[in-house]
DRENDREN-235915 format. One line per 2 residues: number of its first residue (from 1); for each residue x, y negated, z of C-alpha. Coordinates in steps of 0.1 Angstrom, whole numbers. Example, Ala and Ser with C-alpha at 12.3 -4.5 7.8 and 13.67 -1.06 7.14 Angstrom:
% DRENDREN-235915
1 = 123,45,78  137,11,71
END
This chain:
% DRENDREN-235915
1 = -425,61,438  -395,36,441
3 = -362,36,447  -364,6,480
5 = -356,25,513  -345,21,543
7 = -305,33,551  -301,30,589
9 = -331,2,592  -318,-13,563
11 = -334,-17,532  -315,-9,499
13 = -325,-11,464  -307,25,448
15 = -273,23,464  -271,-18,474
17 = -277,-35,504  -304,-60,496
19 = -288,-80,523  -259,-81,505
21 = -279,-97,474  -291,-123,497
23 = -257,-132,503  -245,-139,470
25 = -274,-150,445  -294,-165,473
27 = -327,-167,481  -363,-162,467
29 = -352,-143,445  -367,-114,422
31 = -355,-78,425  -359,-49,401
33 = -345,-12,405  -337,0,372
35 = -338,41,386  -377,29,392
37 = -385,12,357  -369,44,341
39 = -388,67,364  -422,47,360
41 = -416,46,319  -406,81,312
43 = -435,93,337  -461,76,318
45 = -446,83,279  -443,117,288
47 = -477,125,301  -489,119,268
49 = -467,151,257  -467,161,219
51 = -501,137,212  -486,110,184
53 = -485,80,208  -472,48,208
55 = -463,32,246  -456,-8,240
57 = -451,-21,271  -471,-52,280
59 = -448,-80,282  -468,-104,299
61 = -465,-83,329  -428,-88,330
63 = -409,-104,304  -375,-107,311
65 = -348,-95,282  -334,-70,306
67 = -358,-50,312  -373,-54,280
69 = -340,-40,264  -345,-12,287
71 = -378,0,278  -367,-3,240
73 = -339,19,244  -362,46,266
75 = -385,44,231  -407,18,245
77 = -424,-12,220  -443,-38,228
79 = -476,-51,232  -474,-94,230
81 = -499,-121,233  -478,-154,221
83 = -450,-160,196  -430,-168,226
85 = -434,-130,241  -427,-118,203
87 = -395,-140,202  -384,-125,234
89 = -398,-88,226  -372,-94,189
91 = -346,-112,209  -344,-78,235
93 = -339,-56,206  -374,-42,204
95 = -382,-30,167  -408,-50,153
97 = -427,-20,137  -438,-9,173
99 = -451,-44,182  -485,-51,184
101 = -500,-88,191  -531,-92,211
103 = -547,-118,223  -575,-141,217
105 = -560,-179,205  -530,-172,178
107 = -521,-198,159  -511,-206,124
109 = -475,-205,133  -477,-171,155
111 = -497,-157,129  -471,-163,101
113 = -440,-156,125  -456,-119,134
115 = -464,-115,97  -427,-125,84
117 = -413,-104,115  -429,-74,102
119 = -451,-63,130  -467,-28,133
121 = -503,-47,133  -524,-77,149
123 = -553,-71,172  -576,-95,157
125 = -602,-109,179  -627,-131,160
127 = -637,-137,125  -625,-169,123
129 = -587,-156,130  -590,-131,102
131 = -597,-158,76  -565,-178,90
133 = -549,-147,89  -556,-140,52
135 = -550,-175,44  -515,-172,61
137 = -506,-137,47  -519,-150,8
139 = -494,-183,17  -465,-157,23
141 = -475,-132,-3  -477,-105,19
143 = -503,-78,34  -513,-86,68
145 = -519,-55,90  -548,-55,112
147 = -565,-39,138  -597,-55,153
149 = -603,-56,192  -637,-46,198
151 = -657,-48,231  -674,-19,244
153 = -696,-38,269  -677,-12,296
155 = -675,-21,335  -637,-17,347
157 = -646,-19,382  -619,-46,392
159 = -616,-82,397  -636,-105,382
161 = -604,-123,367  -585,-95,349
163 = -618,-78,337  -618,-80,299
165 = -642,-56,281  -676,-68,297
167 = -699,-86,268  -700,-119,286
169 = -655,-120,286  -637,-138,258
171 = -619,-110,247  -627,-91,214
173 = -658,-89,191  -687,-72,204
175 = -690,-35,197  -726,-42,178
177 = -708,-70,149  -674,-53,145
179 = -686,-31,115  -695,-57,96
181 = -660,-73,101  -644,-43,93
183 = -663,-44,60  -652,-78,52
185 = -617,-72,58  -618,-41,36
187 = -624,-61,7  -601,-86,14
189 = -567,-93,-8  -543,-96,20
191 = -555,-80,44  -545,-39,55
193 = -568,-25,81  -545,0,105
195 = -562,6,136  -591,1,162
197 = -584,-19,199  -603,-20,234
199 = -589,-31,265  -612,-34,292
201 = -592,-49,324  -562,-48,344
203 = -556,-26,379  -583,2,373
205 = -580,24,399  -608,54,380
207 = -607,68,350  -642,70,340
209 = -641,35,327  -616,43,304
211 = -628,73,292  -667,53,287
213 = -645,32,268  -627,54,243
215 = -660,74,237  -677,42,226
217 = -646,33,205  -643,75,191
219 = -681,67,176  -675,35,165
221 = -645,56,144  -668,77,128
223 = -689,53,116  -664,39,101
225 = -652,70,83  -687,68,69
227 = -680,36,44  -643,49,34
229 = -619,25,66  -599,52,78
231 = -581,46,113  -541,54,118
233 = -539,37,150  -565,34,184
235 = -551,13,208  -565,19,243
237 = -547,-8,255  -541,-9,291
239 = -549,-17,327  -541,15,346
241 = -540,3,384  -510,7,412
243 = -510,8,450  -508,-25,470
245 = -526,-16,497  -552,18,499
247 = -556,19,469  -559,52,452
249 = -551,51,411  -549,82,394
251 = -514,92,377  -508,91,346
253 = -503,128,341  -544,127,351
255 = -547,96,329  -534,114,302
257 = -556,146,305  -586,128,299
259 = -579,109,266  -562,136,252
261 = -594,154,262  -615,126,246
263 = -596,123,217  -601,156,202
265 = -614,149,167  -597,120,163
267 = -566,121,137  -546,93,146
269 = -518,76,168  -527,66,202
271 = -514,33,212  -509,25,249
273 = -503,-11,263  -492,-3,301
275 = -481,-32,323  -487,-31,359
277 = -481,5,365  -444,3,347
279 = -433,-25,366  -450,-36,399
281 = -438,-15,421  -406,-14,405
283 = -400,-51,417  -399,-69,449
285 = -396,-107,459  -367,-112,484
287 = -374,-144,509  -360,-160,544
289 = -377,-170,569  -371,-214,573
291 = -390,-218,606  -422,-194,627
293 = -446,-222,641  -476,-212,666
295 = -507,-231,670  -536,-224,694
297 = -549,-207,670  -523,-190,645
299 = -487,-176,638  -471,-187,611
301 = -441,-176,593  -428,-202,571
303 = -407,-187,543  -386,-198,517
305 = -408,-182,487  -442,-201,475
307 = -472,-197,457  -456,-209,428
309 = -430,-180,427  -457,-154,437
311 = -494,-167,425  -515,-133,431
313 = -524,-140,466  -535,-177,461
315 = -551,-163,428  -570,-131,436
317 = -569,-130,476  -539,-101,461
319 = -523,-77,489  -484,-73,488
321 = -472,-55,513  -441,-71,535
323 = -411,-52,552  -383,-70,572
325 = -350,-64,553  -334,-61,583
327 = -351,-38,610  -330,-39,638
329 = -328,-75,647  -344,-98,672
331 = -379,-90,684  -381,-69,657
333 = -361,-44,669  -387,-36,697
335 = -409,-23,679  -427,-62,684
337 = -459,-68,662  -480,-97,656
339 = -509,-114,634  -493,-139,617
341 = -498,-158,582  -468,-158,559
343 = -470,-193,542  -444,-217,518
345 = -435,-247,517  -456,-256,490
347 = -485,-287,501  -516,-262,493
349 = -530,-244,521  -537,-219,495
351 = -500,-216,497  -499,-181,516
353 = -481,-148,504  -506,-131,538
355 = -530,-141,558  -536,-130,595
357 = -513,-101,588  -501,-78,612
359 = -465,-79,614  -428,-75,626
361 = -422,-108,647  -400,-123,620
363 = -374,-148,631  -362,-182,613
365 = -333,-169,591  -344,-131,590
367 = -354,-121,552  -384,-105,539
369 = -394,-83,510  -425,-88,498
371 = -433,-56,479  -446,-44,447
373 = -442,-81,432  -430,-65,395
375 = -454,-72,377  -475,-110,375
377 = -448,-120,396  -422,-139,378
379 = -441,-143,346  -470,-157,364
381 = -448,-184,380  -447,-222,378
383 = -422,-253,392  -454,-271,411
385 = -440,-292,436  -411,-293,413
387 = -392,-265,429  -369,-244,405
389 = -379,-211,397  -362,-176,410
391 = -337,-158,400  -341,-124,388
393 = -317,-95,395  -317,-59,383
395 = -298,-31,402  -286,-2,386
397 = -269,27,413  -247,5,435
399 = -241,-26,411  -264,-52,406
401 = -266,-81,376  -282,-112,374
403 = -304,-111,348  -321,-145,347
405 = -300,-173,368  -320,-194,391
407 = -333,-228,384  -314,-258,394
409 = -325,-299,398  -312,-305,360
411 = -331,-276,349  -362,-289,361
413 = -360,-325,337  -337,-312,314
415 = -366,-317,287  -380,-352,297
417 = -371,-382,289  -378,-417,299
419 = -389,-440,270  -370,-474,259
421 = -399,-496,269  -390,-483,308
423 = -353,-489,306
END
């Protein structure tokens, strides 16, 4: 569900012309509809009914301030994997007691700025970062609190890339030798043990996986239980899947059934890291066609938008679909198809948002929305070929605001500098 539709073969985000936009802010740009991040938030929170549950919000999915700010005031935390997401989860107004910090490589300094930020917990991931973290917590005089991300050696049936709980990822300790780090830590001055984390992948279209997942994680629990730890927090993580194409996810209302259903026993607050599903189809990309070039072999529709703004395709072969923002123009209007590749300017022939895609027969100057873009869109984006990066806008009913300008020339050096030997 979103709120992009057409209005007399026009498409609108809410109440504004996305035309209209185009006009003013230019383009590629980024566009999100605040009626569908709402919509997509309170859905998910809400499935989970009266069950104590925590939904952070996985900021590396989208990360701007505005929409962060948004989710905090709906209730929403945050689930961060650098200081840089924490100073921008703290900076949006998100209380740092429904924070959680994942990932694998933390350093000293991230350590001691979620410590002294007062952070619900850390997802520990090896041994090795739970002595740094002690030895940063003793430094500060302070109790760390800690969860520990095991791996539960689960398949998430999804690509190879975003897969995280299999035993040969990086993520997590393995299911087998996180007792006996759970034992350590117990006896360890600075250190409070709060919780138990798995995450197994990202776009997970079934729910077994999940559910395999939690079982493993509900026994490991028990165990547990057995030499005193006591659990107040399971974080699930997250990774439920959207639509690009066919696929066929489950809601969250089914989502929720099941872990509420595999819960039963447990005693403690369920933690929930969604990304994907809040945001991607709550976003599009906005682009103009430059030029369409035909070879003996190929169309090609040469837009303004890259693989630098939009990496999924070049990354993961990723489908998005792509509507004409205007439908009632040129060749387009007669109902005219053809296979074409959408490409950018970029000097990659990786550089593709589709390949021999079926399609409106765009014309140069006509723009394009390239659909459910949301989430791993802007985040995931770079200044290769030193082109400046998007801007970001964010509708709500029939205004829209800017919400992260775009990238000019002097941006792009604005941090270099050219040493006296060269001058």
């Amino acid at each position: 569900m979103h709120h992009f539709i057409y209005k007399d073969n026009e498409l609108y985000c809410e109440s504004v012309a996305i035309a209209d936009i185009a006009k003013a802010v230019g383009t590629p740009f980024y566009l999100y509809s605040s009626a569908t991040l709402t919509h997509h938030f309170n859905t998910f929170d809400k499935s989970f009914g009266e069950l104590p549950h925590m939904t952070c919000f996985a900021v590396k999915a989208c990360s701007n301030l505005a929409i962060l700010r948004l989710f905090s005031t709906l209730g929403g935390g945050a689930d961060i994997v650098s200081g840089g997401e924490l100073y921008r989860s703290l900076k949006a107004g998100v209380d740092p007691r429904r924070i959680i910090y994942s990932g694998v490589g933390k350093t000293e300094e991230e350590l001691r700025y979620g410590l002294v930020s007062g952070i619900l917990m850390f997802n520990v991931e090896s041994e090795q970062e739970l002595e740094k973290l002690q030895k940063v917590a003793r430094e500060q005089e302070l109790v760390a609190p800690v969860s520990f991300r095991i791996n539960p050696d689960v398949d998430p049936k999804t690509h190879a890339y975003i897969s995280t709980g299999l035993a040969k990822n990086k993520f997590g300790i393995p299911v087998e030798q996180a007792e006996k780090v759970y034992l350590r830590a117990r006896d360890m001055s600075h250190i409070k043990i709060m919780g138990v984390s798995c995450h197994i992948g990202s776009q997970l279209t079934e729910i077994s996986p999940f559910t395999e997942a939690l079982h493993k994680v509900k026994l490991f629990i028990k165990r547990l239980e057995t030499h005193g730890i006591i659990i107040d927090y399971l974080d699930l993580g997250g990774g439920l899947g959207v639509r690009y194409q066919d696929e066929k996810p489950p809601h969250p209302q089914e989502y929720a059934r099941a872990l509420k259903k595999e819960m039963a026993g447990l005693e403690c607050t369920l933690v929930l890291e969604p990304g994907r599903v809040i945001v991607s189809n709550a976003g599009i990309l906005i682009s103009q066609v430059l030029y369409t070039k035909k070879t003996e072999t190929k169309n090609f529709i040469i837009v303004d938008a890259a693989m630098n703004d939009l990496a999924r395709p070049s990354l993961y072969g990723a489908h998005h679909d792509i509507l004409p923002v205007i439908r009632n123009t040129g060749k387009a209007a007669a109902g005219s198809l053809q296979i074409a590749d959408v490409v950018g300017p970029i000097c990659e022939t990786g550089d593709f948002l589709a390949r021999d895609r079926e399609l409106p027969a765009f014309e140069q100057g006509d723009l394009m929305a390239v659909m459910s873009s949301g989430a791993y869109g802007f985040t995931m984006s770079s200044n290769y070929n030193s082109r400046p990066r998007a801007a970001e806008v964010l509708v709500k009913d029939d205004q829209f605001y800017v919400i992260r300008a775009r990238e000019n020339y002097e941006t792009l050096i604005r941090d270099e500098s050219i040493p006296d030997f060269l001058e």
